[in-house]
C-alpha positions as CSV (number, residue, x, y, z in Angstrom):
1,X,-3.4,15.6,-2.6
2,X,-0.1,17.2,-4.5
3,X,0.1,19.8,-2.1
4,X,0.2,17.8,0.9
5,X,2.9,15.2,-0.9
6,X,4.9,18.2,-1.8
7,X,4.7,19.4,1.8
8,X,5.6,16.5,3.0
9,X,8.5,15.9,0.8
10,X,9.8,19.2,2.2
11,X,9.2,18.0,5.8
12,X,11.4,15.0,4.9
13,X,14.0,16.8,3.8
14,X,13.8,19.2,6.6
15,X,13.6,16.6,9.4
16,X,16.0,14.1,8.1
17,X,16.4,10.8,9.7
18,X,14.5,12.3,12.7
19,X,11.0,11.0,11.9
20,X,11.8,8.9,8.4
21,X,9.6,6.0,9.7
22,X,6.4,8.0,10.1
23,X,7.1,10.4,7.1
24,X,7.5,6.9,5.2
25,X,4.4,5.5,7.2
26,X,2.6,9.0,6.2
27,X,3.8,8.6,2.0
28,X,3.0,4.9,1.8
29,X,-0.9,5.6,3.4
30,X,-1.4,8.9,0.7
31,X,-0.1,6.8,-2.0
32,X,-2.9,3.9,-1.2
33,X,-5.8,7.1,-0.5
34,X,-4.5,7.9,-4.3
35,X,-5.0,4.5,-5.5
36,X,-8.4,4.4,-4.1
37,X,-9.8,7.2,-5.0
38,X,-8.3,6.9,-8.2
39,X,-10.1,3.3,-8.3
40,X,-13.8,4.4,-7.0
41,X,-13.5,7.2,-10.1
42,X,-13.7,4.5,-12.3
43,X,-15.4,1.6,-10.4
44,X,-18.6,3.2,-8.1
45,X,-19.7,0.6,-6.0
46,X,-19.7,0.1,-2.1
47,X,-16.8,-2.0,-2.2
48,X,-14.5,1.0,-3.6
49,X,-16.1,3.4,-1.3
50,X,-15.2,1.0,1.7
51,X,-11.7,1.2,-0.3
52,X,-11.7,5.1,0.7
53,X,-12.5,5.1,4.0
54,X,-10.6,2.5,4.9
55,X,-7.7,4.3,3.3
56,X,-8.7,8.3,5.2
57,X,-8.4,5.7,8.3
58,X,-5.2,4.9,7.4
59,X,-4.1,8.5,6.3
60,X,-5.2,9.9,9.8
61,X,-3.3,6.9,11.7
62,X,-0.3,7.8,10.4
63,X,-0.7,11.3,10.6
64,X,-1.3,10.8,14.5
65,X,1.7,8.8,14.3
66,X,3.8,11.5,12.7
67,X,2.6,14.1,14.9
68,X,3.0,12.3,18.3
69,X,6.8,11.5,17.2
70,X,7.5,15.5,16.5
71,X,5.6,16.4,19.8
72,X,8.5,16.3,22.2
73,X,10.4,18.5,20.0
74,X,7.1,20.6,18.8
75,X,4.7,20.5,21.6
76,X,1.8,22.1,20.2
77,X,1.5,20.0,17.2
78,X,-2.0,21.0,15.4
79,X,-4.3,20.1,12.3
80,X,-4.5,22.8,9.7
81,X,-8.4,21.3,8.9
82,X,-10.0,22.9,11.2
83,X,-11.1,19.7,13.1
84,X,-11.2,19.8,16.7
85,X,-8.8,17.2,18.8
86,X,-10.1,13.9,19.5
């Protein structure tokens, strides 16, 4: 999770103002994954677990988000996971 905040503190500095909204959108949604994984570490029950997914749902939203808005100016935008498109 450190690597991807520190890479995307370097994209944020590197993009500037260009895509600030979905680099914020992007931060805000990592910082609540943190808070709930952080959470089901100490509290294992189905409720934190719905606390995860629901926050991965939110991390791949804005992701999408961030990616659509730096298509026009990087058209072959791509997920280093290894997933295939949707």
């Amino acid at each position: 999770m450190q690597k991807v905040q520190t890479n995307l503190a370097a994209l944020s500095t590197a993009a500037g103002a260009v895509w600030s909204e979905q680099v914020g959108n992007l931060r805000s949604a990592l910082t609540k994954l943190q808070s709930a994984v952080s959470t089901l570490a100490t509290q294992r029950n189905a409720s934190s677990v719905s606390g995860v997914v629901t926050a991965v749902g939110g991390v791949s939203a804005a992701a999408r988000q961030l990616l659509d808005a730096a298509n026009p100016s990087c058209p072959s935008p791509s997920v280093s996971s290894g997933s295939s498109p949707s």
